[in-house]
C-alpha positions as CSV (number, residue, x, y, z in Angstrom):
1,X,153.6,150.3,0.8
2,X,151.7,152.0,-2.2
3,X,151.7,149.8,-5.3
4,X,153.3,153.1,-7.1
5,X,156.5,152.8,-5.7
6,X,157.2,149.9,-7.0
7,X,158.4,148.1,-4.2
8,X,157.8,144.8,-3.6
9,X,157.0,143.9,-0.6
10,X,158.0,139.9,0.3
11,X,157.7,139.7,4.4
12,X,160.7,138.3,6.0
13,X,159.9,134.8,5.3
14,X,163.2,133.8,3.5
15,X,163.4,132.4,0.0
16,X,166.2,130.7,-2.1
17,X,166.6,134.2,-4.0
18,X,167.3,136.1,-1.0
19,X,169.2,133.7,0.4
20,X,171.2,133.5,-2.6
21,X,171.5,137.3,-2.8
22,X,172.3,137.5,1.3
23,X,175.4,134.4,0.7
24,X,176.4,137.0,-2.8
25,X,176.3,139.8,-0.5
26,X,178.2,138.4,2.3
27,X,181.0,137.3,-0.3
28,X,181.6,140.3,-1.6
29,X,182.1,142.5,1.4
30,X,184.4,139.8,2.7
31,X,186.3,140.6,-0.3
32,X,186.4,144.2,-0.2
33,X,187.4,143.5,3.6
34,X,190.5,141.6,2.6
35,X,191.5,144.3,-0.3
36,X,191.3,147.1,2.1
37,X,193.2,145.3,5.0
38,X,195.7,144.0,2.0
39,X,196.6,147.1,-0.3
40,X,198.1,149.7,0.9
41,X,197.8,151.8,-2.0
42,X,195.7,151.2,-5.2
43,X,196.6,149.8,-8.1
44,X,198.3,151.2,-11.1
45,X,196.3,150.6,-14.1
46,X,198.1,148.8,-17.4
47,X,199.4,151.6,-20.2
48,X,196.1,153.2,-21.9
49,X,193.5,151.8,-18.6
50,X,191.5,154.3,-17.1
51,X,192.5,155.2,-13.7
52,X,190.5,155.0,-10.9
53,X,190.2,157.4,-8.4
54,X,187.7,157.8,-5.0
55,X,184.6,159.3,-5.3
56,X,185.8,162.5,-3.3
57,X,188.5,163.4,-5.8
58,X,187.6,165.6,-8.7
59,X,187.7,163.5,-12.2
60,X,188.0,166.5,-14.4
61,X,189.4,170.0,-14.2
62,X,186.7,172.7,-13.3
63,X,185.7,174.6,-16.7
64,X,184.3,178.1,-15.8
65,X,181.9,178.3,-18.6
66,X,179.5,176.2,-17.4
67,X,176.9,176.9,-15.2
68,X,177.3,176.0,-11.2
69,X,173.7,176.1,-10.3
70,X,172.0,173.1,-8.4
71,X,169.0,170.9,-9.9
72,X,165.9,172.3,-10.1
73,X,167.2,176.2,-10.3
74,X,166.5,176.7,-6.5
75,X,168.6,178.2,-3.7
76,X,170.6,176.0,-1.6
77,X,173.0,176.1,1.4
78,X,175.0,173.5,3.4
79,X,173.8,171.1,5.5
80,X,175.8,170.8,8.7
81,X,173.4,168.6,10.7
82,X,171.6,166.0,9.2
83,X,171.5,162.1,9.7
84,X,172.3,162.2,5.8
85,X,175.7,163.2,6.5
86,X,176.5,159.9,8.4
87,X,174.5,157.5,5.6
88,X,176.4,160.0,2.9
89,X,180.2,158.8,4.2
90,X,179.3,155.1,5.2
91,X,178.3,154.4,1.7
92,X,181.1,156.6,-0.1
93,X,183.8,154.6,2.3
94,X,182.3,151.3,0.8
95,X,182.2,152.9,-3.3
96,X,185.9,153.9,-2.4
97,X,187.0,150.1,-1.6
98,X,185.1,149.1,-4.3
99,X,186.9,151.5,-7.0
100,X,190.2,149.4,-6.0
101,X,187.9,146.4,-6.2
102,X,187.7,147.6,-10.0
103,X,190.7,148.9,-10.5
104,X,192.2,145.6,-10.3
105,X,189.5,143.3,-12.2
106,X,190.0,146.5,-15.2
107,X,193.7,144.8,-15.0
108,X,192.7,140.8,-15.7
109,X,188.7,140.3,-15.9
110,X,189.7,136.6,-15.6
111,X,191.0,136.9,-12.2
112,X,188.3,139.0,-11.0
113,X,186.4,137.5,-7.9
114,X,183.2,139.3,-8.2
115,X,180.7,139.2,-10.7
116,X,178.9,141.7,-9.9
117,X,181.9,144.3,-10.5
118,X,182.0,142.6,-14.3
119,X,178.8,143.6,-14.8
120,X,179.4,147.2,-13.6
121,X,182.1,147.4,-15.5
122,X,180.5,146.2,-18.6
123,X,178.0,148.8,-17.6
124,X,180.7,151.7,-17.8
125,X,182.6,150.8,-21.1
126,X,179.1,150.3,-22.9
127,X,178.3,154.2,-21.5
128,X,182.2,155.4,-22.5
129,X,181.6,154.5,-26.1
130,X,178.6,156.7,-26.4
131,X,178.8,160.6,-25.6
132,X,176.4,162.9,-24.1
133,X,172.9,162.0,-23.8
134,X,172.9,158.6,-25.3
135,X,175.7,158.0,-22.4
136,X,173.8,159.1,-19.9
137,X,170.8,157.0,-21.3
138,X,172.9,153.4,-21.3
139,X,173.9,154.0,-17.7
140,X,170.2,154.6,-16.6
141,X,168.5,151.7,-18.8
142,X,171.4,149.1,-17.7
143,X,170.8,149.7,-13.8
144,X,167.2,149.9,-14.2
145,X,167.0,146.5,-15.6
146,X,169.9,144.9,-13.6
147,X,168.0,145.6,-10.1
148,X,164.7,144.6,-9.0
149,X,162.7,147.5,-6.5
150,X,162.6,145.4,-3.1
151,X,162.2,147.1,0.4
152,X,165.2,147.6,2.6
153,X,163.6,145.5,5.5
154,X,163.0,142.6,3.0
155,X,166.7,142.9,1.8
156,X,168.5,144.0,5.1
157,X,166.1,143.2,7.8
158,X,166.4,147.5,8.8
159,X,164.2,150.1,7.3
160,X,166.8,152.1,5.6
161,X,170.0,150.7,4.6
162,X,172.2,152.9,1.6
163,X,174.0,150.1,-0.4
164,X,177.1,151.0,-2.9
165,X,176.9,149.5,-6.8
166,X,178.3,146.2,-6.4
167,X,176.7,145.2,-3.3
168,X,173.2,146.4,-4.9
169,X,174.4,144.4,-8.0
170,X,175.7,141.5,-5.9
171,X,171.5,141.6,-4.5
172,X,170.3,142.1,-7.6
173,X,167.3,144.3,-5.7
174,X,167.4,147.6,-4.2
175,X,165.0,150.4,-3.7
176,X,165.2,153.8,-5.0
177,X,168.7,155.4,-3.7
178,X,170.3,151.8,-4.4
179,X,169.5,152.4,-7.8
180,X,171.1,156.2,-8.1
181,X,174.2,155.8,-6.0
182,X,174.6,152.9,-8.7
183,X,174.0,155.4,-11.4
184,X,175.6,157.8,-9.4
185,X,179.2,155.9,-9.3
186,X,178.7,154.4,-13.2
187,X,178.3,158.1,-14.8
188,X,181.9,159.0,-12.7
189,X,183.4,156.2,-13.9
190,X,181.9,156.7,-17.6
191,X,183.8,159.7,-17.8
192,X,181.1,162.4,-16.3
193,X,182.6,164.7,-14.2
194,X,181.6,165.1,-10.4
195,X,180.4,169.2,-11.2
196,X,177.5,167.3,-13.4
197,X,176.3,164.8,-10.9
198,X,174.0,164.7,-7.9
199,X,172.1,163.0,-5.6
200,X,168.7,164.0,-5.3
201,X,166.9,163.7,-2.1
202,X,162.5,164.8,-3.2
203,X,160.2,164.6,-0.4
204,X,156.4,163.1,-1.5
205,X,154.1,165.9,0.1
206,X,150.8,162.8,-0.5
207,X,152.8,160.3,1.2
208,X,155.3,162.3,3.4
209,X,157.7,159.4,2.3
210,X,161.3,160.5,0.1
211,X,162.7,159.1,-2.7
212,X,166.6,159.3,-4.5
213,X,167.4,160.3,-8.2
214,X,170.1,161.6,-9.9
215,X,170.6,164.3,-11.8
216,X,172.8,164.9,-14.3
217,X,173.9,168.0,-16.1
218,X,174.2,167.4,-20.6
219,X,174.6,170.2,-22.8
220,X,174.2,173.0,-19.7
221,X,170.6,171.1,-18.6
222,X,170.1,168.9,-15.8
223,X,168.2,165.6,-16.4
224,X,166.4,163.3,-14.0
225,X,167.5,159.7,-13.7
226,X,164.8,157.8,-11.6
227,X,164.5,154.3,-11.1
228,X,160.6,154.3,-11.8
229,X,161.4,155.1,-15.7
230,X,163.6,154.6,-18.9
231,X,162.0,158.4,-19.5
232,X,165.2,161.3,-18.6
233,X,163.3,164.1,-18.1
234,X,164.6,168.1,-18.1
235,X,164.8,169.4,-14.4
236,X,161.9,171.6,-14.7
237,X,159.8,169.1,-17.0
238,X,160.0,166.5,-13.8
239,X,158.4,168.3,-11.0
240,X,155.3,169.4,-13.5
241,X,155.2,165.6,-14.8
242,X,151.8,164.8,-13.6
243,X,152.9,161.6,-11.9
244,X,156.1,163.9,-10.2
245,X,154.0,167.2,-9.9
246,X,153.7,166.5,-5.3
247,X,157.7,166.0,-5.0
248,X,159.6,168.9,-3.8
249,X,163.7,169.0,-3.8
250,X,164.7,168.8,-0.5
251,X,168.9,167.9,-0.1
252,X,171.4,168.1,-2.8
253,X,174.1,165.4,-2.8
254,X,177.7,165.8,-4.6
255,X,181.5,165.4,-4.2
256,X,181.4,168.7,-2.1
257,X,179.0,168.1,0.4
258,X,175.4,167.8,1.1
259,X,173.0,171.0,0.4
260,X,169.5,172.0,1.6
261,X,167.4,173.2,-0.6
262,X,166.0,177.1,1.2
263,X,162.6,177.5,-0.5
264,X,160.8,174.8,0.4
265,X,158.3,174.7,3.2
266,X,159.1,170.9,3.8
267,X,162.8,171.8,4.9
268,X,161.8,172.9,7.6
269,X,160.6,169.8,9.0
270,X,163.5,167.8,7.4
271,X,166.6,169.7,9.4
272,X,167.2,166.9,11.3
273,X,165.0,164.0,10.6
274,X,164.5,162.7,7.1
275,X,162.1,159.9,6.9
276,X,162.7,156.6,5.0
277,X,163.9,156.4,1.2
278,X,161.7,154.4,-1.6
């Protein structure tokens, strides 16, 4: 793997830390097991708590001023077959029992079993008291430092394996979509509504290799949340960044679906078969 990624690369030998993180992991999804086989319906949140809702519902009413169009001012159109549709709803059935995971530690901290969804929510109330740009800012600075880049097959033994936030916080590692479906959920939660978020899927045209941001629209302009950089650069700035300048948009990921973006050549080869995310 290219030093630029910034993946590290360990080899499956297994070390204390990974071990740690796999026994962290385990722990937590037996957790979110028993809270989905145990509730019924999610909890209410204490008078003045912010309430919780899954990823597909819509936290803000639509506001028909603001612009609709899609990162990087290109065409797009739905994607109906695509092996990111399945990876898409696995990891938004685990964020959904994790919200209710949240939901109840928001009601007593003290009695939350995970630490992991502690530190996301510290994450979240540090973004809420700061607005716009600065909020999205804390969000991206907080999970870049909280994860360390590490390659699916070092954490998961598989070559591409999407994690929700507090599994990826439980780990402590992730590569590149770990880090924005992290940001991805924290910027909901922090009060950014699901019309000003998505999941960027680029393809590398050197390395024929993709890799996950988000974007995130402030003030009518999308910014570029990557996990490579404190640095939020404009929409437009990022593809002629001279380090970014041979990635190409290639899906569009959101609350209503997954989009394909039209004018790219690469698309083409990317209908069906996208190739592992770094």
């Amino acid at each position: 793997m290219p030093s630029h990624w910034g993946v590290t690369m360990l080899g499956t030998a297994a070390t204390p830390r990974r071990l740690r993180a796999r026994t962290g992991t385990l722990a937590l999804v037996a957790v979110l097991g028993l809270l989905a086989a145990g509730t019924p319906s999610r909890a209410r949140a204490a008078p003045g708590e912010p309430v919780t809702t899954p990823l597909a519902t819509e936290g803000a009413a639509a506001d028909d001023n603001r612009d609709s169009g899609e990162p990087f001012g290109r065409p797009t159109s739905e994607v109906s077959v695509s092996p990111l549709i399945g990876k898409w709803q696995t990891v938004k059935q685990s964020i959904d029992a994790e919200l209710s995971l949240l939901t109840l530690c928001r009601l007593d901290l003290a009695f939350c079993p995970s630490p992991a969804a502690i530190e996301f929510l510290s994450i979240v109330e540090r973004a809420r008291q700061r607005e716009g740009l600065a909020k999205v800012g804390e969000i991206n600075r907080a999970i870049n430092l909280d994860i360390r880049p590490a390659a699916d097959i070092e954490l998961y033994q598989v070559e591409d394996f999407w994690t929700s936030p507090l599994v990826t916080l439980t780990a402590g590692a992730g590569d590149c979509e770990d880090y924005a479906i992290a940001k991805f959920v924290a910027l909901r939660e922090a009060g950014v509504p699901s019309r000003d978020l998505r999941l960027v899927i680029l393809r590398d045209d050197r390395l024929h290799a993709d890799h996950a941001v988000v974007a995130v629209r402030v003030d009518h302009h999308w910014r570029i949340l990557d996990s490579r950089r404190l640095l939020m650069l404009e929409d437009s700035q990022f593809i002629r960044f001279q380090a970014m300048s041979h990635f190409e948009p290639i899906f569009s990921i959101g609350d209503a679906g997954i989009q394909r973006y039209d004018d790219n050549a690469v698309v083409a080869a990317t209908a069906t078969a996208v190739a592992p995310v770094f």
